[in-house]
C-alpha positions in Angstrom: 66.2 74.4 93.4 63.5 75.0 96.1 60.3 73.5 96.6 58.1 75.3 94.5 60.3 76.0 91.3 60.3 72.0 91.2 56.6 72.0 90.8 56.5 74.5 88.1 58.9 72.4 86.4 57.0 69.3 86.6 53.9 71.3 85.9 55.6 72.1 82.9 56.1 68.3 82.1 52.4 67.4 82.6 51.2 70.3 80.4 53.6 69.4 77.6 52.6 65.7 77.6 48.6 67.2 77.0 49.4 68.7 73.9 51.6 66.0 72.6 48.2 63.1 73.2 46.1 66.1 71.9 47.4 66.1 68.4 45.0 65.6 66.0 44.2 62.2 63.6 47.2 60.7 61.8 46.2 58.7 59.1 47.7 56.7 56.6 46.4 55.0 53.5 47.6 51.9 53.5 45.6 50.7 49.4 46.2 51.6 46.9 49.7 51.9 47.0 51.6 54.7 45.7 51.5 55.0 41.6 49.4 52.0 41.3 47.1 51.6 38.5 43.4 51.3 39.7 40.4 50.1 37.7 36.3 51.6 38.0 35.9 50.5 41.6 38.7 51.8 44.4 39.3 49.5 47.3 40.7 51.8 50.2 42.4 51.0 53.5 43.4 53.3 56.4 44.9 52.9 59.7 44.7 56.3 62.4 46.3 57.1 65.0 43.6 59.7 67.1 43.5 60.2 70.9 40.3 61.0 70.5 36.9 59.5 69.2 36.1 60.3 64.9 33.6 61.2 63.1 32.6 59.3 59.5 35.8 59.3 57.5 36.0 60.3 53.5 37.6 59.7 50.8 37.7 61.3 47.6 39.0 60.8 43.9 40.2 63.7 42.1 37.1 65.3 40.4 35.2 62.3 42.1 32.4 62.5 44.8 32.9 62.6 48.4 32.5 59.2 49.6 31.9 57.7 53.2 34.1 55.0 54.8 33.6 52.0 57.1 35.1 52.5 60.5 36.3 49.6 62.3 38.6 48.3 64.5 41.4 47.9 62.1 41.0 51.9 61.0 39.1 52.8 58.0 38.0 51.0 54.5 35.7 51.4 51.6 34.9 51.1 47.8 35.5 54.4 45.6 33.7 54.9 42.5 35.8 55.7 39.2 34.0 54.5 36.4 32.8 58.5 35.5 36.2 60.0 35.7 39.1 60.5 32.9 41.3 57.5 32.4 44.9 59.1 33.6 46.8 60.4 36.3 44.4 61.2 39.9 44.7 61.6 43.8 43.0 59.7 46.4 42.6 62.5 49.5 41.3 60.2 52.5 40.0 63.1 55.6 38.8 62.6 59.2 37.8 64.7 61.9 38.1 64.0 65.9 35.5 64.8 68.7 37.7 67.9 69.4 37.3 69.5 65.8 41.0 68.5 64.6 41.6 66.8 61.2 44.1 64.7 59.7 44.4 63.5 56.1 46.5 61.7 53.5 47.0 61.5 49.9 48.2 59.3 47.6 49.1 59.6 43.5 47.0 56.6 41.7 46.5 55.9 38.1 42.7 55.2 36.9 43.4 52.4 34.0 41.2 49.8 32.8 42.1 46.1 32.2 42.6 45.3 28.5 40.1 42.9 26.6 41.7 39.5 26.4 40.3 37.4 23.2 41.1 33.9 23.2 41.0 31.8 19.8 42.2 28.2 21.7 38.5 25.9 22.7 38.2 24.7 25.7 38.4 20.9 26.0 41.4 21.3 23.3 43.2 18.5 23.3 47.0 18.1 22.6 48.7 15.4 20.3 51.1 16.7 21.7 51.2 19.5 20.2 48.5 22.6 20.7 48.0 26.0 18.6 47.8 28.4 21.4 45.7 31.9 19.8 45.0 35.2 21.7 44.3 38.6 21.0 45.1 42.2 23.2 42.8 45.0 23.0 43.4 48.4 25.2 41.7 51.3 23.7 43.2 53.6 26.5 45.9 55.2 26.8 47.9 52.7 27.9 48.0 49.5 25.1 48.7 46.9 25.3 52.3 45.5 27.1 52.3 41.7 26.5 50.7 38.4 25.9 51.2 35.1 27.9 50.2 31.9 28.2 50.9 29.1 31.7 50.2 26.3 32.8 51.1 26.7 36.4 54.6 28.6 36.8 55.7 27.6 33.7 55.7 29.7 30.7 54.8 28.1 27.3 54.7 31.1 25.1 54.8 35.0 25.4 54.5 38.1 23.1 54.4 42.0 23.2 52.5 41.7 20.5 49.0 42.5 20.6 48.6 38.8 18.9 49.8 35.3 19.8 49.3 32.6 17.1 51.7 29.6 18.0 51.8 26.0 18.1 53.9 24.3 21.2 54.6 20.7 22.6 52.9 19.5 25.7 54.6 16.0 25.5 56.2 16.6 28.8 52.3 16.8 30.0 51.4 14.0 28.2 48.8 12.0 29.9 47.6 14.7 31.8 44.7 17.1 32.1 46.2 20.9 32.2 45.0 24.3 32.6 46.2 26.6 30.4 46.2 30.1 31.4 46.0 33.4 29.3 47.1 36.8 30.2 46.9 39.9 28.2 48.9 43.0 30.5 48.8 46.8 29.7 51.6 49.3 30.4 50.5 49.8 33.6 50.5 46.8 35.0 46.5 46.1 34.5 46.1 42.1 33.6 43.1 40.0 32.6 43.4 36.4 32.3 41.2 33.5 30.8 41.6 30.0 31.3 41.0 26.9 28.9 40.7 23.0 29.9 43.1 20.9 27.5 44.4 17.0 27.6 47.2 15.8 26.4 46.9 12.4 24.9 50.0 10.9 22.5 48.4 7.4 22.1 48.5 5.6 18.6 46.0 3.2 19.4 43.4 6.7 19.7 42.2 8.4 16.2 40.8 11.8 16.0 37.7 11.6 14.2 35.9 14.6 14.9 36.3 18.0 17.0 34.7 20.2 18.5 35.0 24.0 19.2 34.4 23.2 23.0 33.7 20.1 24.9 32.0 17.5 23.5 28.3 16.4 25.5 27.2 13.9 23.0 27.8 12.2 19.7 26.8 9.6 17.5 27.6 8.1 14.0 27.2 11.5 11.7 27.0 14.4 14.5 28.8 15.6 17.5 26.8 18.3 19.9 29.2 20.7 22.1 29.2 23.6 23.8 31.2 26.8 22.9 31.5 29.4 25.3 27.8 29.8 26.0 26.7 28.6 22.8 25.0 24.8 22.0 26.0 23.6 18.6 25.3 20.6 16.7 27.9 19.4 13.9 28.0 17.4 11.5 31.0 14.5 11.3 30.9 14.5 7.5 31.4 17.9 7.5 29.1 20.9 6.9 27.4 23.8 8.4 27.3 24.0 12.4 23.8 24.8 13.8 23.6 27.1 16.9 20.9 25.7 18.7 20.9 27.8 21.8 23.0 31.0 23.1 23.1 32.4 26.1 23.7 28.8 28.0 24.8 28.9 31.6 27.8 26.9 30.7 28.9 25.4 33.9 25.8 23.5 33.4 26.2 21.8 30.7 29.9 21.2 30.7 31.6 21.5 34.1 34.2 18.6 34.5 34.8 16.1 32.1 31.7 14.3 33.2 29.0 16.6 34.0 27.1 16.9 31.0 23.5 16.6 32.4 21.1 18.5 30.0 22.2 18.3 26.5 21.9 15.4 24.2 21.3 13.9 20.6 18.0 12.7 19.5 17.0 10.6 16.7 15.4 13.5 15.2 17.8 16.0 16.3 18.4 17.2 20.2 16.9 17.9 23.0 18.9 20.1 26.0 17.2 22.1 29.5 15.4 24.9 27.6 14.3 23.1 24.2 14.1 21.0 21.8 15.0 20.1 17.9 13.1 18.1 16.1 13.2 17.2 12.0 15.0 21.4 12.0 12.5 22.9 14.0 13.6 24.2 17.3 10.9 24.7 20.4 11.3 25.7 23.4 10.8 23.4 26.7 10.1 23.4 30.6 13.2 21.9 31.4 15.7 23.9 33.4 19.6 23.3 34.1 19.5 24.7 36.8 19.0 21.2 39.8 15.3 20.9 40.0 15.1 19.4 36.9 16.8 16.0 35.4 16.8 15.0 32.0 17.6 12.0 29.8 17.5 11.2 26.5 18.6 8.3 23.9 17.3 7.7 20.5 13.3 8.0 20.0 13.1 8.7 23.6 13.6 11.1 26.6 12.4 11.8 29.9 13.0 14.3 32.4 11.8 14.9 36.1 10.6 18.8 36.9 10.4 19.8 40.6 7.4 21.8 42.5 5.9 23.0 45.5 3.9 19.7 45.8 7.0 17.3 44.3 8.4 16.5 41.4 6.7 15.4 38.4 7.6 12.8 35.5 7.6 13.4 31.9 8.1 10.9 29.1 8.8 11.5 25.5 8.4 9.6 22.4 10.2 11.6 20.4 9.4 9.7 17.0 5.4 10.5 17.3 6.3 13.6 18.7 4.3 13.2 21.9 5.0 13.9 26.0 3.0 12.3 28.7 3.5 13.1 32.3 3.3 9.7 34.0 3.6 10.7 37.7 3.5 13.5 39.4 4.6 14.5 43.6 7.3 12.8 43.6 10.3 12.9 45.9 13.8 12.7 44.3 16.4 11.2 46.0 19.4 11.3 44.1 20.1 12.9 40.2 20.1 9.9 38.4 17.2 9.6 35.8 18.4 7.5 32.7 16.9 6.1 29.9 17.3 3.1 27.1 17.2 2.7 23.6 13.8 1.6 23.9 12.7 3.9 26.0 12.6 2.8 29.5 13.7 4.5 32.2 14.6 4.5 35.6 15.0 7.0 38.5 15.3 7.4 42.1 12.6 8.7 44.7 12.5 9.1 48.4 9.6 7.2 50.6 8.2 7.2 54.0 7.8 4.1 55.4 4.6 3.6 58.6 6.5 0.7 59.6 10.0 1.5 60.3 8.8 5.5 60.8 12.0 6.2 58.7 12.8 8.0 54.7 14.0 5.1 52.5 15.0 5.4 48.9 13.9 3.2 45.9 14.7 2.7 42.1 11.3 3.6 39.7 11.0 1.8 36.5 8.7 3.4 33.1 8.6 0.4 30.9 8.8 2.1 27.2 6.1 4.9 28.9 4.1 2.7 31.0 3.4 3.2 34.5 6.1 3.9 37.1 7.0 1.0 38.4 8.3 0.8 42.3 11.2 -2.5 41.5 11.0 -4.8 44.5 14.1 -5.4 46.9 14.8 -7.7 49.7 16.6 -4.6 50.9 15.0 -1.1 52.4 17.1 1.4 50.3 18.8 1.1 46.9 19.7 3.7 44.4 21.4 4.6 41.6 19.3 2.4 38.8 20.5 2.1 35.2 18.9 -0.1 32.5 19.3 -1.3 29.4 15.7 -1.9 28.2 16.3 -5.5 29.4 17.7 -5.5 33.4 18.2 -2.9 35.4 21.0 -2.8 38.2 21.3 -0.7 41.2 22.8 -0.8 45.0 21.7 -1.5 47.9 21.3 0.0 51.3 20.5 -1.5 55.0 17.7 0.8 56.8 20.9 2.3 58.8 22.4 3.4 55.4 25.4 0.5 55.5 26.0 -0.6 51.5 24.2 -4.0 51.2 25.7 -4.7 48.0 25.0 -4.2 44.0 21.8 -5.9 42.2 20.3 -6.8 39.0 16.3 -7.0 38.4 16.3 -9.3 36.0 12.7 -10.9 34.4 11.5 -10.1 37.7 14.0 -11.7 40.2 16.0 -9.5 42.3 19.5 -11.4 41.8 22.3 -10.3 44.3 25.6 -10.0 42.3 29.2 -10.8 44.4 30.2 -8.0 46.6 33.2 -6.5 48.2 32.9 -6.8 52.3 33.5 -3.9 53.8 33.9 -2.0 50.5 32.1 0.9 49.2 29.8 0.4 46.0 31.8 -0.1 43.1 31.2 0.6 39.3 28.9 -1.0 36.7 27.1 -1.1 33.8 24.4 -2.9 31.4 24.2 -3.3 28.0 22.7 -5.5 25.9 21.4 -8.1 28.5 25.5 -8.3 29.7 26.2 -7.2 32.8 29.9 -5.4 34.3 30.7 -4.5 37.7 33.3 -4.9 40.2 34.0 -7.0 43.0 37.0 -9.4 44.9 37.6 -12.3 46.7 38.0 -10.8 49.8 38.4 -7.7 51.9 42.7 -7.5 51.1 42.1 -8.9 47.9 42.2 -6.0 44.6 38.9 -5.1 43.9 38.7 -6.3 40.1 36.2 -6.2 37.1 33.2 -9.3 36.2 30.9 -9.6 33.7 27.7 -11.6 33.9 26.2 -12.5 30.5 22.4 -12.7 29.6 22.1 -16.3 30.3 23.4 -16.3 33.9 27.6 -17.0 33.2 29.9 -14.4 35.8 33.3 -14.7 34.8 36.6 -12.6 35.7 37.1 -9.8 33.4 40.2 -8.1 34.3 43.5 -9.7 34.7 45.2 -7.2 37.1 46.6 -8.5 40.9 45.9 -4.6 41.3 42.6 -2.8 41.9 41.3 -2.2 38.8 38.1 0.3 37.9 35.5 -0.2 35.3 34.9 2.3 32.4 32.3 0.6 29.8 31.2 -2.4 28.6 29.2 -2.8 25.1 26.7 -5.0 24.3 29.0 -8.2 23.3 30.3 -8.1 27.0 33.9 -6.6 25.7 35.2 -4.5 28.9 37.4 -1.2 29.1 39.0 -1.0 32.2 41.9 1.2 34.0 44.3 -0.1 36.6 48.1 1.0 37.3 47.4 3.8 35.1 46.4 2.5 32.0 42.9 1.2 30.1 42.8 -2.1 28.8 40.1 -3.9 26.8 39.1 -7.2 28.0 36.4 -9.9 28.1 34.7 -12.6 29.7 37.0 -15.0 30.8 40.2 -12.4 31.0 43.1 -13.6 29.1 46.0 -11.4 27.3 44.0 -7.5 27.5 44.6 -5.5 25.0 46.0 -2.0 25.6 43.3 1.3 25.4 45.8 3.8 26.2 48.5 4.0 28.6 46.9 7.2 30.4 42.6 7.8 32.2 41.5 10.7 30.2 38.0 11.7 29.2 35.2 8.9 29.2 35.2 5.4 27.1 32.0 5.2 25.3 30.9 1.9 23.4 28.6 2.8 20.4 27.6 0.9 17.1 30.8 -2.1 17.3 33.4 0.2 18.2 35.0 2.2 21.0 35.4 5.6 21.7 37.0 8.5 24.5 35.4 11.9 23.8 38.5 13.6 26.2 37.5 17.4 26.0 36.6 19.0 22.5 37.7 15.8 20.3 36.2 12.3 19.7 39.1 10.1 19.6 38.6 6.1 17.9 39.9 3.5 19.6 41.6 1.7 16.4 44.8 -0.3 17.2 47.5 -1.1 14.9 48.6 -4.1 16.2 45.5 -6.0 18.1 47.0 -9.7 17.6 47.1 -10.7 21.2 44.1 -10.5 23.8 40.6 -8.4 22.4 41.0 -6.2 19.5 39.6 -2.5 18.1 37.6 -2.1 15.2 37.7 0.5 12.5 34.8 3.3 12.3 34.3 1.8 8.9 33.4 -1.5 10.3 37.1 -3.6 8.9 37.8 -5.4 12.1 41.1 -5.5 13.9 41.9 -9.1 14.9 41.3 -9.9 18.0 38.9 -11.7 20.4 35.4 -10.1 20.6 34.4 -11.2 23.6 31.1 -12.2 22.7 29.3 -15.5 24.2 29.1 -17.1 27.5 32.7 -18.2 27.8 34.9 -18.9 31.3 33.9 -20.2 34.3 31.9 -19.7 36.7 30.3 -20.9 39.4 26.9 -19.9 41.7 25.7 -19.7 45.3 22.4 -19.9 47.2 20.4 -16.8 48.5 20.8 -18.1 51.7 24.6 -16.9 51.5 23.1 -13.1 51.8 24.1 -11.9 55.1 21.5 -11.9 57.6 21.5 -8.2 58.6 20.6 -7.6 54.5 17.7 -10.1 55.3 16.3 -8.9 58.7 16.0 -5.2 57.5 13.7 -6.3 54.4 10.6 -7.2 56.1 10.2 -3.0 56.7 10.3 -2.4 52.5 6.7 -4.4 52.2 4.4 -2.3 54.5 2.7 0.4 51.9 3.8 4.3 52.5 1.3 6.0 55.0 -0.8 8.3 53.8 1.2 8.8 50.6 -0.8 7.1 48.4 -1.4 2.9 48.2 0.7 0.5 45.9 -1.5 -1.5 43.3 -0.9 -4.6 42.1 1.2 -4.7 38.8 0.1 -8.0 37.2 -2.5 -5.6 34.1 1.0 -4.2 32.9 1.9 -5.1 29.6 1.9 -8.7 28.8 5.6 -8.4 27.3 6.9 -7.3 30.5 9.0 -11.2 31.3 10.0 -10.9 27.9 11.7 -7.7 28.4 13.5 -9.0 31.7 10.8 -7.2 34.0 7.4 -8.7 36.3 3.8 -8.6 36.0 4.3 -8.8 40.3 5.9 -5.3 40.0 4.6 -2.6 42.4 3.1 -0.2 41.1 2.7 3.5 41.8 -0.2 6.0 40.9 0.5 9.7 39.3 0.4 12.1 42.0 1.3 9.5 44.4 4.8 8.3 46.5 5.3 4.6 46.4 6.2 2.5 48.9 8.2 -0.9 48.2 7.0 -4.5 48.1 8.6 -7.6 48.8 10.4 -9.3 46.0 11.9 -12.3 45.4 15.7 -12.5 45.6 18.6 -15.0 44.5 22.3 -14.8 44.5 24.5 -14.8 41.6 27.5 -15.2 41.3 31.4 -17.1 42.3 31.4 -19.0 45.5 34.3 -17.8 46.6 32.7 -14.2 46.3 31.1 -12.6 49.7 27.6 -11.2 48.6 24.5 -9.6 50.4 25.7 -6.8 52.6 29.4 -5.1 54.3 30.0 -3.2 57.3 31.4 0.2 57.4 29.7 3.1 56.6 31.5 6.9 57.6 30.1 10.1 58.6 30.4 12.3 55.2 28.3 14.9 53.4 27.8 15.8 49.9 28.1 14.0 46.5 27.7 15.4 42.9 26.5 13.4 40.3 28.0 13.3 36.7 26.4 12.5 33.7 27.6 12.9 30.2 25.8 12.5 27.4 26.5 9.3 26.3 27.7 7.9 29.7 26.4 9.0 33.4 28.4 8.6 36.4 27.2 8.7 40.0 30.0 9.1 43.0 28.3 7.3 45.9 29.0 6.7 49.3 27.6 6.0 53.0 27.1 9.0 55.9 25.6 9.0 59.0 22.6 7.0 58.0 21.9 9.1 54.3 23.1 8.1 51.3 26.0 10.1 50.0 27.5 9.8 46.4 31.5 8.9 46.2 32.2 6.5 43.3 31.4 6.7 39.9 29.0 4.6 38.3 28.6 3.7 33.8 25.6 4.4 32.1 25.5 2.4 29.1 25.4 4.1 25.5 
């Protein structure tokens, strides 16, 4: 071959290769697939292959609109859609064009279906014993009906249909002692699911009596009524039985009921309820100002409530006396530092704010106290920060914070003395609770010991509650100073003193509630009794209709105890406190307390109170401060203190919990604190 005819041939070579590379788009459509079934709205996904740059891609559905896609590094995507065209057989037709005027396309055969209606008859909350009716209903008015009905919890299968209806009653003891999610799923012929999912508990325990239900979780109950949501309905029943009343619709469920625990804005009055939104009183329903929605709190018990609404300027504080039918708004620009408003029986209530202090040029939060509608009250603490007060018309309790943020440890105001209660070294706060002038909280010997429950009566006595050599958590306490508590696993009841407990259940679901001599666990939709058969060693049930179960009620001053000095509060507690007394800078003054009401010593509280204006932040004062408590118990304040964000708070209508921890200097709720019933 001579010299030239090898060009030509190579020539030949190169100009082949430049119509190969100028071929137009290749595309492919990579979703749907082939033959699936597709709802109103089309998710699409192309990759191309081009050599040269494209223009704006389409897509189009078979008698649809042409539609734009999204270009992007990854080829070409965008939502079709459907909702006008037939339900049936259609073609997606995806089209580009390059810089050069070629096109490419693709096709692909879908079917447009819609998802059946899934109707499901089980509440959530339901509980098992063991056994649970499971009820759904199918509906597909399209062409393609309904295939089949299941219901899971996890991978397992507990019941299935291709009926259109499933009505069936199946065991959960193998989940006994467990909260499960239970989830239903209705399926057409083509594939097309819609599933729903229900909360349920599974509690086998003979020492627990169903006494009422019902048709959703339970917020709040008392002696004749139980209040629950349903779906996004608020209902009050009665226990005796009788007509429901729907007292609101159109709730944002999640909240009022999220977990177990978070019932925050719902809750039974003495003359009827009151939840974020309104109000009954004596069968008349109103509406209020409160919202569920985090920049309002509420709280309610008996003749009284109280709730916290948030503004431009700060939040402002109402209180209710429900039996005169009358609101006052006792302080107003408030700053809120944590969602814990709670109220008593007899009306007082307590609440945390935020305050600047001139002195130490740093936030610091305090505990408030209303006395029965009186004027906020700023408690005084040898320490900077504390949070997280309950009361129980007679002491309030709280924790305590150095300036830095480390726990300081857990106090009572009682008759106007601060009195430090044993603490944990190193430990985060622990639970506790008032009621009745008793107080319950946790605590141990030392920093490997097992944190373990205490009760302090109303004349002073701390005795050993729990029993356990294991960490053991408090659940409630009534006002006799009886105990529930969980450890290994189980809830126990116990006293002052300890001895022999007696057994609650052998499982942690729902919350213990103590209410009118008896004890209760409201575990999703059902209010279970805590009525033993056999109470005759350690402290014993009673029956709803007041026949007591023997046992030990745990009333009185009984076991030992011993006390220490104040002087045994750790030093760093002590050399932070001189920067609570200066009064907040320009954020209105603190007046002297001693005009307050003349009961106030009575009622475990201090004419030397600070006090704090309406429309103005308080600051702290001094106050005095004593320790209470084992000698053998570290008390005033622990190291340790992690970086960590966030914190919820739970509160349930007849209990409130509080998960609180230390971060970086800002308090951060971890563990779960007991409001008393």
């Amino acid at each position: 071959m001579n010299r030239s005819a090898s060009l030509l041939l190579v020539g030949s070579f190169l100009t082949c290769s430049r119509l190969a590379m100028a071929a137009g788009p290749v595309v492919s459509i990579t979703s749907p697939l082939p033959n699936a079934a597709v709802g109103d709205a089309v998710a699409v996904a192309c990759s191309v292959q081009s050599t040269f740059t494209l223009s704006t891609p389409t897509a189009q559905l078979t008698g649809g609109a042409v539609q734009p896609l999204t270009v992007s590094s990854a080829g070409f995507s965008g939502t079709l859609d459907a909702s006008s065209l037939p339900i049936g057989p259609l073609t997606l037709t995806v089209n580009v064009t390059d810089s050069v005027s070629q096109t490419g396309s693709a096709t692909v055969s879908l079917v447009h279906d819609h998802p059946p209606v899934l109707t499901v008859g089980t509440p959530d909350g339901v509980l098992g014993r063991p056994d649970v009716r499971l009820q759904a209903q199918c509906a597909d008015a399209d062409m393609y009906g309904c295939a089949s009905l299941s219901v899971s919890i996890g991978a397992a299968v507990l019941a299935s249909t291709t009926d259109p209806v499933l009505d069936t009653t199946v065991s959960l003891v193998a989940y006994a002692g467990q909260a499960v999610t239970l989830t239903f799923t209705a399926t057409d012929t083509q594939g097309m699911t819609t599933s729903l999912t229900r909360s349920a508990y599974v509690d086998t325990n003979p020492t627990l009596t169903e006494v009422a239900v019902g048709d959703g979780p339970i917020l709040d109950f008392d002696a004749t009524r139980i209040l629950f949501a349903k779906d996004t309905n608020l209902v009050l029943r009665p226990r005796s039985g009788g007509a429901d009343m729907t007292l609101a619709t159109g709730i944002v469920r999640g909240n009022f009921v999220g977990d177990p625990y978070l019932t925050s804005h719902a809750y039974l009055t003495s003359h009827g309820a009151i939840w974020a939104g309104g109000e009954l009183r004596d069968d008349t329903i109103s509406a209020n100002a409160i919202t569920p929605d985090g920049n309002s709190e509420l709280a309610a018990k008996g003749d009284y409530a109280a709730w916290l609404l948030a503004g431009d300027a700060g939040a402002t504080f109402y209180w209710r006396n429900i039996a005169t039918d009358s609101t006052s708004a006792l302080a107003s620009n408030l700053n809120l530092a944590n969602n814990d408003l709670q109220i008593a029986a007899n009306g007082d209530a307590v609440f945390s704010i935020v305050v600047f202090n001139s002195a130490s040029s740093v936030d610091q939060q305090k505990v408030i106290l209303s006395r029965d509608g009186g004027a906020p009250l700023v408690i005084p603490s040898a320490f900077p920060r504390f949070i997280g007060g309950q009361t129980d018309g007679v002491n309030v309790i709280y924790q305590q914070f150095l300036a830095g943020g480390t726990y300081g440890g857990t106090a009572l105001y009682s008759s106007g003395t601060e009195i430090q209660l044993p603490a944990c070294a190193s430990l985060q706060p622990g639970i506790y609770a008032v009621s009745g002038g008793w107080t319950a909280f946790e605590s141990c010997a030392s920093v490997t010991a097992p944190r373990v429950v205490y009760t302090r009566s109303p004349g002073g006595t701390i005795a050993q509650a729990s029993v356990f050599n294991a960490d053991t958590v408090l659940d409630a306490l009534d006002d006799t100073g009886t105990v529930v508590y969980h450890a290994n696993g189980s809830r126990y009841v116990g006293a002052a003193g300890g001895g022999v407990p007696a057994t609650f259940s052998d499982n942690t679901l729902g919350r213990v509630v103590a209410l009118d001599g008896h004890w209760y666990e409201v575990v999703g939709q059902a209010l279970l009794l805590y009525a033993p058969t056999d109470a005759g060693a350690g402290v014993g049930g009673s029956l709803e209709d007041g026949a007591s179960v023997p046992g030990d009620s745990g009333s009185g001053d009984g076991g030992a105890s011993s006390s220490s000095d104040a002087s045994s509060q750790a030093s760093d507690g002590q050399s932070t406190a001189s920067d609570a007394s200066p009064q907040a800078d320009g954020q209105g003054a603190v007046s002297d307390a001693s005009s307050q009401s003349a009961d106030a010593g009575s009622r475990g509280m201090s004419g030397s109170d600070a006090t704090i204006d309406a429309g103005m932040n308080p600051d702290a004062g001094a106050g005095t401060g004593t320790t209470d408590g084992p000698a053998d118990h570290p008390s005033g304040s622990s190291g340790g203190g992690g970086c960590a964000a966030g914190g919820r708070r739970s509160n349930t209508g007849a209990g409130i919990a509080m998960l609180m921890a230390i971060a970086c200097g800002s308090l951060v709720r971890r563990r779960t604190r007991l409001r008393a019933r």
